[in-house]
N, C-alpha and C positions, 0 to 999 in steps of 0.2 A: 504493500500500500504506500510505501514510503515513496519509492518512485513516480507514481502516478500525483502524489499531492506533491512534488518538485516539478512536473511538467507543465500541472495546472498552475501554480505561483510564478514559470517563468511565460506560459503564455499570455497570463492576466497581467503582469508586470510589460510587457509588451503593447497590450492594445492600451491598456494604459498611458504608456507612450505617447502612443498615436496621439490621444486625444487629448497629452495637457498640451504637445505640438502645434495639433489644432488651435485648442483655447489660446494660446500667445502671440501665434501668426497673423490670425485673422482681425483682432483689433488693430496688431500694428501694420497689418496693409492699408486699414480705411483710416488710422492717423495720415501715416502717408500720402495716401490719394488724395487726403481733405487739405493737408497741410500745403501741397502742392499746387490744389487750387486756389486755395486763399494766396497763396506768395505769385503766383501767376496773375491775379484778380489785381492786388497792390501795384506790380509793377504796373500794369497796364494803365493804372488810373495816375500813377505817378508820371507816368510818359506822358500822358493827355495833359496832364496840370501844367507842368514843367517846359515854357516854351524854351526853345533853340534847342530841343534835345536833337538825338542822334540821329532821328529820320532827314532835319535838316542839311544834314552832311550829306546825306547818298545825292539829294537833289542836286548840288553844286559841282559833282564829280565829270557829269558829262557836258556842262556847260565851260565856256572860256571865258576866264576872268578880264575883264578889259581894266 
């Protein structure tokens, strides 16, 4: 009997695994994803606020300065 409650403790020791795996990936993917659109959302609105930014440079590139 001994061996058969050592397979069963290392297979429950396994799916257990899996699932505290689970539980700690899956919050910090949707930190991730959320945090990524907030810092996405900011720059974008800080580009719009903030005249002479970078977009004004490309415009000047193919023009000849007199």
């Amino acid at each position: 009997m001994k061996p058969f409650a050592l397979i069963i403790m290392l297979i429950s020791t396994l799916f257990l695994q899996a699932c505290v795996h689970k539980i700690v990936t899956v919050p910090a993917k949707v930190a991730y994803k959320t945090t990524k659109g907030v810092v996405k959302g900011t720059v974008a609105v800080g580009k719009a606020i903030i005249p002479g930014g970078d977009d004004d440079e490309g415009d000047d590139k193919g023009k000849k300065k007199k």
